[in-house]
N, C-alpha and C positions, 0 to 999 in steps of 0.2 A: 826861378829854377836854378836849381846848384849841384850837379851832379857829382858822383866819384864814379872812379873805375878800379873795381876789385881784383887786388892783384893776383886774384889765384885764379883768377879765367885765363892768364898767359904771364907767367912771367918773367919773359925774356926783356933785357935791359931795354933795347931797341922798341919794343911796344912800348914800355912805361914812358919811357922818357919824351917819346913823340906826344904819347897822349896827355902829360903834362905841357910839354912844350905849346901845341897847338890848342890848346885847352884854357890857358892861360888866361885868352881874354874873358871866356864865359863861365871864370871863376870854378876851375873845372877841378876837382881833386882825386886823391886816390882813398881807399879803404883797405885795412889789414885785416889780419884774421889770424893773426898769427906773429912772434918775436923775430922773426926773419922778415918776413913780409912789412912789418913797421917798421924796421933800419932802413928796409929797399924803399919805401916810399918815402920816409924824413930825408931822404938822402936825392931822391928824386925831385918831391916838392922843393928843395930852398930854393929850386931856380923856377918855381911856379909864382903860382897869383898869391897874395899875403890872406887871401880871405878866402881861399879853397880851404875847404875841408880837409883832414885828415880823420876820416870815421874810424876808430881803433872796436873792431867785434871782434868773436872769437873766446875762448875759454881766457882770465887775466891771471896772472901770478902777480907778486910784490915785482919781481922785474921788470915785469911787461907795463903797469903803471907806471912804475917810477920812468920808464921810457919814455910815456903818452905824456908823462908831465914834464916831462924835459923837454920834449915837442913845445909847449907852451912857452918853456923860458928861451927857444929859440924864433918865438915869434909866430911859431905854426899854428894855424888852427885845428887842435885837435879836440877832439871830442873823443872823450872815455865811454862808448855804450853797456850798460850792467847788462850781461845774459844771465846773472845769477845773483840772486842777491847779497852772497858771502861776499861777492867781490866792492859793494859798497863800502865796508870796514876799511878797507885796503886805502880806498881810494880816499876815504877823510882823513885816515892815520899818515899817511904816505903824502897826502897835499898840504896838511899841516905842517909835515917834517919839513919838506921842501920849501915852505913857503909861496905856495903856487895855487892861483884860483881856478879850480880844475872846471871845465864845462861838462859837463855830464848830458850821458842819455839813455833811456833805456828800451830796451828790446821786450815789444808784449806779444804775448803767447795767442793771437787770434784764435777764434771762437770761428771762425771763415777757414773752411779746409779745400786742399788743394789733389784730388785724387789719385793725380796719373803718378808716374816711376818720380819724376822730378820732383813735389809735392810732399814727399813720405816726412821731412822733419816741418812739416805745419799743421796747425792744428792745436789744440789744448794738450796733447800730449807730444808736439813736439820736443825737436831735441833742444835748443836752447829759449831763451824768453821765461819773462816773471807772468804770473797768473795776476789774476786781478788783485788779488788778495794780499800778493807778495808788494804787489805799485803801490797798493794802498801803507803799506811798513814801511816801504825805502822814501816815499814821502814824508810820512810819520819821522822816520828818522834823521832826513835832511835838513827838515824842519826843527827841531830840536836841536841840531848842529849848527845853525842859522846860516846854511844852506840852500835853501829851497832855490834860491833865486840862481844856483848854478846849475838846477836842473833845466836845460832846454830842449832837446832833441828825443823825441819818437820816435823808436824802428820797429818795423815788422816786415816779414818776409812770409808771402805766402808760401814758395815754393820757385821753381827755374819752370820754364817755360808754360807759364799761364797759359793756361788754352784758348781763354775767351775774355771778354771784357765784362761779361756780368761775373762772371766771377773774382777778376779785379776791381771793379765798382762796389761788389759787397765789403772785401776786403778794408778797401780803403774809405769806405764810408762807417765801417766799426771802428779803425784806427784814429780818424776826425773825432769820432767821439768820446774818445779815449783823450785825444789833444784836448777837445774842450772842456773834459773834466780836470786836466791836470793846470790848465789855466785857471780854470774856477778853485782849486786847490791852494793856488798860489805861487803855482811853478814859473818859471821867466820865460818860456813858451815862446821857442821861434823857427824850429823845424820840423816838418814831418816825412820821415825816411823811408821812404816805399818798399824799402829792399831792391832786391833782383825779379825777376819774371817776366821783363820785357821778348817774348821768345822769336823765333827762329822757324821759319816756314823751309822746311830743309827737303819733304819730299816735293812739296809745291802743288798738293792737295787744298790750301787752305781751310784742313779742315781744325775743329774746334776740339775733335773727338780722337784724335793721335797727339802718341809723347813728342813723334815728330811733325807737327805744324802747328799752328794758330792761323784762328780764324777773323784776324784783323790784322790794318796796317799800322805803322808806326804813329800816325796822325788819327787815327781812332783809340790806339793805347793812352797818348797822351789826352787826351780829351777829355777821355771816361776820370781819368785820374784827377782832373781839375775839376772836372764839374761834380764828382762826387766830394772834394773836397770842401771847393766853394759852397756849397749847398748846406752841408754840414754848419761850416761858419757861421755863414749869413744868419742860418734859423737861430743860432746859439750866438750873435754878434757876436763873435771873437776875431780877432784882427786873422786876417787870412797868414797862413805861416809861408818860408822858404822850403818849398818842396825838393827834397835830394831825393836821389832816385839811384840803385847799384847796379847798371845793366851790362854785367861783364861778357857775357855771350854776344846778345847784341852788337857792342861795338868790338869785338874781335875775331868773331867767327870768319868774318870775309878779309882776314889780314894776309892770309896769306894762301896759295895754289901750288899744288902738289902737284909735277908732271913727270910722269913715268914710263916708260917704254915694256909694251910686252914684247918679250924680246924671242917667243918660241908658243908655238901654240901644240899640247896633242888634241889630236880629233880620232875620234873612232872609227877605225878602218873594219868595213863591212868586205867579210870575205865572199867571193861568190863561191857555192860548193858546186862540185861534177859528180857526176853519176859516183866517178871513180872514187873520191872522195867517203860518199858514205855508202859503199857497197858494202862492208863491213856488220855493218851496222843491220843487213836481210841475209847476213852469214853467221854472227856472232853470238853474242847475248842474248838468251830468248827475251827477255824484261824488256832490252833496250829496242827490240825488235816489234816489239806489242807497243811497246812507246811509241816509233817511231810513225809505224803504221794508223797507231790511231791519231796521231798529228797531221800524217798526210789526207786522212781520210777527213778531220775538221776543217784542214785548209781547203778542200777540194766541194767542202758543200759548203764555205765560208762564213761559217760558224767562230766568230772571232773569240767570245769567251771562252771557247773550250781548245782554240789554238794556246791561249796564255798558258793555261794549265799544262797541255800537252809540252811545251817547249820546256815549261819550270821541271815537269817530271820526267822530262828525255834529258836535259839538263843532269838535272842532280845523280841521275842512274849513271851517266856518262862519268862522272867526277867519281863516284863510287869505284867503276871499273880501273879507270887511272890510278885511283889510292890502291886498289888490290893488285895493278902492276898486269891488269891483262888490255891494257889499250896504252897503245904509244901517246904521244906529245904531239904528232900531226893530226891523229883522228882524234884526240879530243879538242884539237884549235880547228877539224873542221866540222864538229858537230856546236860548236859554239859559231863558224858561219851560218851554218844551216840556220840556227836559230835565229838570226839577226835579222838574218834575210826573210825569214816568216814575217818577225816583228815588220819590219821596213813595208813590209807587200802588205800587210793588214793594217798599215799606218799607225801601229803602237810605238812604232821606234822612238825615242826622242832624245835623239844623240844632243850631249854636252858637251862641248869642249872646254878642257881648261887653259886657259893661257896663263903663262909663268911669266910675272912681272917683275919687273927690276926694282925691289924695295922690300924693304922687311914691315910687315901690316906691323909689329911689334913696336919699333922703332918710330915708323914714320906716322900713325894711325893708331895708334893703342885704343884711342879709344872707341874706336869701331871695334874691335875683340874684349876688351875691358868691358864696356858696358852695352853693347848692340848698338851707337849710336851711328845714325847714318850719313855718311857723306854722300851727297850731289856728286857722281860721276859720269863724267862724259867723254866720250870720243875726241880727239882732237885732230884726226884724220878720214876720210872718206866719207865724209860728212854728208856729199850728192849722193851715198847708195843708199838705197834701204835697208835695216838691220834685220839679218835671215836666219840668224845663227843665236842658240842660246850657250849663253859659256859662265864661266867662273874666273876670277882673276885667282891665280896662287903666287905665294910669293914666295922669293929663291930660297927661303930655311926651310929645313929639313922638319917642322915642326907642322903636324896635322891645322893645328889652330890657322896658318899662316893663309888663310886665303880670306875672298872678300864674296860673298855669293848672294848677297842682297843687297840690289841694286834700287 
């Protein structure tokens, strides 16, 4: 096993460089996807292991090659992956120029789909990877180049957070067979690249059936992965490969803890009303009077469906009077106690509070607003009481998006 770690799961210098650092001994490398991202790792690797990987995926230009193959005259092990077959041209024209023996790999479009949000570019009609039709031409043509033998490395990527292991086991038991053909083909066959999809049990469901858990552990991921691999081989005798694997979630997500202080809470203050209060209200507006009366008279045979209606339609008559300027700003903040107070007595109430956090969701969490994904949030105080209170965290910008309300 030979892993990388995909710089676009995090990439702040301080993660790469540890996870090269400590990575070292188990020949641990990084993956790009991108010409910024391949500086940030060549630059990172010279102080790794000489036999990590440097996986270069991602859309390639004439630049971005001639980078991967510069990797090589610096000793790096890089590996060029085609997601497109144009990009083959490039990569004979440009290792020619150079005089450079490029290691090559490619990216196949699994016939194995992955359904959930994570999932959407796998599949035959995902976004990058050659059909079968296309591996069969970039062979064809390697071969002809006298080539073939710099072909060694398979990728495929179901998707980010695999749900389950039989759908990882399907996956990578098509891929095996994909590896044993490109052996029998006459490729130089010595890796096969799982992708990413090692996932993240984030609400702690462990279930199979959400974008946020899986339902296995880390030592059942790996297992499924081997023995479909192995199985593959065996039947087909093909020398078992170096399995890489890209699991950037997995090893980053728990890198770092967000601790923030709510620093103010509003909670809804339930007014109590006095006679005095809505005596108005059996003086004034006939409408709001026939409203009110039929509310007292739903609450008094406790009739609770027809208190909701009565409060929403004593409600709205009341707001109506306000807008037409024959009811002050006290009797309509105490016909909205009155109401509360109904609510509360009939146990419909279900006050929320919000509490205003010190952090911007923007800034600190985008992508809990960017994409719905969920972070594990907990308490870090009062831990002995029991939680009695349903609330929302909002945070100090002035921007509606700014809050966190699923927990």
């Amino acid at each position: 096993y030979q892993g990388v770690y995909p710089v676009k799961g995090n990439q702040d210098r301080f993660v790469v460089e540890d996870i090269v650092k400590f990575g070292s001994s188990f020949r641990f490398g990084l993956e790009a996807g991108s010409k910024p991202e391949i500086l940030l790792a060549m630059s990172c690797l010279c102080k790794g292991s000489p036999d990590a990987f440097l996986v270069c995926n991602g859309f390639k230009d004439a630049e971005y090659i001639s980078l991967a193959l510069l990797g090589r005259k610096l000793a790096l092990n890089t590996v060029i992956v085609l997601e497109q077959e144009e990009e083959l041209d490039l990569v004979i024209e440009l290792s020619q120029k150079m005089n450079v023996r490029p290691v090559i790999g490619l990216r196949a479009k699994l016939r194995t789909k992955h359904s959930g949000h994570f999932g959407s570019t796998s599949g035959e009609k995902g976004k990058f990877g050659l059909t079968t039709t296309q591996i069969v031409r970039v062979v064809r043509k390697l071969s002809q180049s006298g080539m073939l033998d710099c072909l060694q490395l398979l990728h495929f990527h179901i998707g980010s957070q695999i749900p389950s292991t039989s759908l990882l086991s399907d996956g990578v038991a098509e891929a095996a067979q994909l590896y044993c053909e490109l052996v029998r083909l006459g490729a130089h066959m010595k890796v096969i690249d799982i992708g990413g999809g090692l996932g993240i049990d984030y609400d702690g469901s462990k279930s199979g059936e959400s974008d946020l858990s899986v339902a296995y552990s880390l030592e059942e991921y790996a297992e499924a992965v081997v023995a479909s691999v192995r199985f593959v081989c065996d039947r087909r005798s093909v020398k078992h490969p170096v399995i890489c694997s890209e699991s950037g979630r997995a090893i980053v997500s728990h890198h770092s803890v967000l601790i923030f202080e709510a620093v103010s809470a509003d909670k809804p203050m339930v007014h109590q009303a006095t006679p005095d209060d809505i005596q108005f209200l059996l003086e004034g507006d006939e409408e709001a009077r026939a409203n009110y009366e039929d509310l007292y008279a739903a609450v008094m045979r406790g009739d609770h469906e027809s208190c909701l209606l009565y409060v929403d339609q004593l409600k709205q008559r009341c707001v109506e009077g306000f807008k037409e300027g024959v009811l002050s700003i006290e009797q309509l903040a105490s016909v909205d106690g009155l109401c509360e107070w109904v609510l509360k007595a009939i146990g419909a109430s279900d006050p929320v509070h919000t509490y205003n956090i010190n952090l911007s969701v923007f800034t600190s969490i985008p992508d809990l607003w960017g994409i719905d994904q969920l972070f594990p949030i907990v308490p870090i105080h009062k831990l002995d009481q029991r939680p009695g209170t349903r609330g929302i965290l909002s945070d100090l910008t002035c921007d509606s998006d700014g809050k966190i309300n699923k927990f």
